[in-house]
C-alpha positions as CSV (number, residue, x, y, z in Angstrom):
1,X,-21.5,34.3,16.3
2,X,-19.6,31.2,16.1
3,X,-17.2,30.3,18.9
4,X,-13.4,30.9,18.0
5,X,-12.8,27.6,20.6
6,X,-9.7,25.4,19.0
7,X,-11.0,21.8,18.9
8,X,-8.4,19.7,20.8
9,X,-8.3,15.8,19.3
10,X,-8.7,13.1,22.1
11,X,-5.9,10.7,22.2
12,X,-6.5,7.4,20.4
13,X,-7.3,4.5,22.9
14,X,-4.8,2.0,22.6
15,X,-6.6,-0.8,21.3
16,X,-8.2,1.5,18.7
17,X,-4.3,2.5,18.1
18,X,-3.6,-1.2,17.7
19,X,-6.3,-1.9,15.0
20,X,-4.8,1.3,12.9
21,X,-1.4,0.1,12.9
22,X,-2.9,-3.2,12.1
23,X,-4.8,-2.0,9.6
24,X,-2.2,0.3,7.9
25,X,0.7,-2.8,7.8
26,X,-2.0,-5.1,6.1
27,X,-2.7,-2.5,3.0
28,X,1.2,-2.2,2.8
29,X,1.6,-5.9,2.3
30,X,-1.2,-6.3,-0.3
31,X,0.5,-3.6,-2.3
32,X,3.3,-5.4,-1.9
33,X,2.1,-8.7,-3.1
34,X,0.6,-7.2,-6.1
35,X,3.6,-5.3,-7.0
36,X,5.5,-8.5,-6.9
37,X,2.7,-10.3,-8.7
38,X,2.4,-8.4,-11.5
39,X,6.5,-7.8,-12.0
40,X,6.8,-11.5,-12.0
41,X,4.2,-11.6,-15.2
42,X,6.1,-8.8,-16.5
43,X,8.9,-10.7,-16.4
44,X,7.6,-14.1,-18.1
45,X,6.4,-11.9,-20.5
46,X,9.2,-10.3,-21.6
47,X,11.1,-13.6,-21.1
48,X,9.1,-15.4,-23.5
49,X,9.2,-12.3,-26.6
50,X,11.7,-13.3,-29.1
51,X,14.7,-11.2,-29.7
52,X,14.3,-9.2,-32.7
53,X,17.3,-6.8,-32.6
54,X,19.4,-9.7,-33.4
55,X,19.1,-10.7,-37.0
């Protein structure tokens, strides 16, 4: 029979800790820069369309 123990998680050494926090600040910032990146071609784009509606 399997034991009915509840696995208790070690804390996270503090350097470890670090590196995750790190790690999890550096993904937000490259999302960020693409986001920004690719609205600013969006926007040239649309900038550069003539406007049609006005005939």
């Amino acid at each position: 029979m399997e034991s009915n123990k509840q696995l208790i998680s070690q804390p996270v050494a503090e350097s470890e800790q670090d590196n995750l926090v790190t790690g999890f600040f550096a993904i937000g910032m490259i999302i960020n820069i693409a986001l920004v990146v690719a609205y600013i071609i969006w926007a040239f784009r649309q900038w550069g369309k003539k406007n049609t509606s006005n005939k």
